[in-house]
Structures are given as structure tokens and as C-alpha cells.
C-alpha positions in Angstrom: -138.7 -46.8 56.2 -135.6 -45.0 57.6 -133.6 -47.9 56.3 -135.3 -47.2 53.0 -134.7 -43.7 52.9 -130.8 -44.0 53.3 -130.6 -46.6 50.8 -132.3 -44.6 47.9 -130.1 -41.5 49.0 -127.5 -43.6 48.7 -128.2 -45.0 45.2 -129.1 -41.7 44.1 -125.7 -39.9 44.9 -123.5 -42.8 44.2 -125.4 -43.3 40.8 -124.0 -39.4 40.6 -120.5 -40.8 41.6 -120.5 -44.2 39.3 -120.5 -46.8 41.9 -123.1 -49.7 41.8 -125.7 -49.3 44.3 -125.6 -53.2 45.4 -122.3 -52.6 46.4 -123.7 -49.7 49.1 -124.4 -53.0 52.0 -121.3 -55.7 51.1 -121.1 -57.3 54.4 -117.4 -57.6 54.5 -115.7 -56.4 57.8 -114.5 -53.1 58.4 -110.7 -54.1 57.8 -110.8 -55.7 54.4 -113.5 -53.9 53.0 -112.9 -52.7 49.7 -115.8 -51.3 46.8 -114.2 -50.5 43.3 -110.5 -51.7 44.8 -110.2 -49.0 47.3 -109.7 -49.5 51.2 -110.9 -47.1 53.5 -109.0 -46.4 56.8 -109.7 -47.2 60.1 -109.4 -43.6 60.9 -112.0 -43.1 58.5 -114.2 -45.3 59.5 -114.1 -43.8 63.3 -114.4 -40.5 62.0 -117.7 -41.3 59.9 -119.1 -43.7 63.4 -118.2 -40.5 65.4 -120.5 -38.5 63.2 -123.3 -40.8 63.0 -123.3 -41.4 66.7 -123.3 -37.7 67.2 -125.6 -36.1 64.2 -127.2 -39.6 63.5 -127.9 -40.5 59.7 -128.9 -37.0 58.6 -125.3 -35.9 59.3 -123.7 -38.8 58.2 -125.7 -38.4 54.9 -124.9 -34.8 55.1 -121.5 -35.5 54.5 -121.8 -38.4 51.8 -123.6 -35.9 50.0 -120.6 -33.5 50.3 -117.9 -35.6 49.4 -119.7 -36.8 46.5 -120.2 -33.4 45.1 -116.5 -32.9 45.7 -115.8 -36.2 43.9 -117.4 -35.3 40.7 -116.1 -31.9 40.9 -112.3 -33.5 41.2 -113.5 -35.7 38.5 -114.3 -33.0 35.9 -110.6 -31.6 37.0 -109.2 -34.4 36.1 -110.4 -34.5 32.6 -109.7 -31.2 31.8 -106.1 -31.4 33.4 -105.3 -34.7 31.2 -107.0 -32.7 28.0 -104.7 -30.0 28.6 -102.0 -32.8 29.3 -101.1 -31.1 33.1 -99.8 -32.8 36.0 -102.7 -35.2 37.7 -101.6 -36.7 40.5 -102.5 -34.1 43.3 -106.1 -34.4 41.7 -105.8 -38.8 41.8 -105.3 -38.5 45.2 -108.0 -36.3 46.3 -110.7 -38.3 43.9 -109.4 -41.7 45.7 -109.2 -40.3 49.2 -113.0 -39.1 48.5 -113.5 -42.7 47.3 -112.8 -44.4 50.6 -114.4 -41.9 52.6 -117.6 -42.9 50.6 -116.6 -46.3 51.6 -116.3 -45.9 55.1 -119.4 -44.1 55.1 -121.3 -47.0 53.4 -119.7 -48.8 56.1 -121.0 -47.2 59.0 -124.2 -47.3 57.0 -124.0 -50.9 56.6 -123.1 -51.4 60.7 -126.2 -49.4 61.6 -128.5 -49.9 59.5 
């Protein structure tokens, strides 16, 4: 059931963000794992463990819920910077470090579930 729960927050906010939800539980390891052609860090992916093991799931979907708000926030920036043809690339960067923290957090997902 808790398994279940996580999963269907999980589709629900990345179906917000654009990612394919059968991409939420690759088992790849941690090193080479890549959703939508971005890597995630190893610092990342300590960071998201040490929240899990300290606020368990509810804090670790706490945060995926956060950083995908932020996501689609940076997203509509970046459309209306490139409409209003203005530099991007401080706005790329954010919306693909946001990226692979969602994919470190799947990962931790994916190592506890």
C-alpha cells in the first residue's frame, strides 16, 4: 500500500513535470543512471538517502513535490525568456539541475521501495 502510494505521487507530479511514469523504478545503478539523458550526482543521491533515512518517504516526497513545482516554474521562464529572445542559460541550468535531483530522488525511491 505504501509502495503504492509513492508510486501514484510520483506519476502524478512527474505527469506535472513530463517524464514517463515507467521510467520512476529503472533498475539501473546509482552511477549510470540516467531518465530523459540526464545523470544525477552522487552527492545528490546522498543528499536525497540522507533525507529519506531521516524524514522517511513523506520528506523525501516533500521535496520531489517542491522541486517539481520549481521545475515547471523554471519552465514557464524559459518560454517567456526565449519569446522575448533573452539570455537562457542561467534558467537551462536550474531546469536540468532540478531534473537530476528528481532523478536521484526516484532513485532512492527505487532502492527503498
Amino acid at each position: 500500500e505504501a509502495c503504492m502510494k509513492i508510486f501514484n505521487a510520483s506519476v502524478n507530479l512527474m505527469t506535472k513535470v513530463g517524464t514517463k511514469a515507467s521510467s520512476l523504478f529503472q533498475k539501473t545503478a546509482p552511477a549510470t543512471k540516467v531518465t530523459d539523458n540526464v545523470k544525477y550526482s552522487e552527492n545528490q543521491l546522498t543528499h536525497f538517502q540522507k533525507i529519506f533515512e531521516q524524514g522517511g518517504i513523506k520528506s523525501l516526497l516533500k521535496s520531489r513535490e517542491s522541486i517539481g513545482e520549481n521545475l515547471i516554474e523554471h519552465q514557464q521562464k524559459l518560454q517567456q525568456y526565449k519569446s522575448e529572445g533573452g539570455y537562457t542559460s542561467s534558467v537551462e541550468t536550474e531546469i536540468s539541475n532540478f531534473q537530476r535531483e528528481l532523478n536521484a530522488i526516484d532513485e532512492v525511491l527505487r532502492i527503498n521501495k
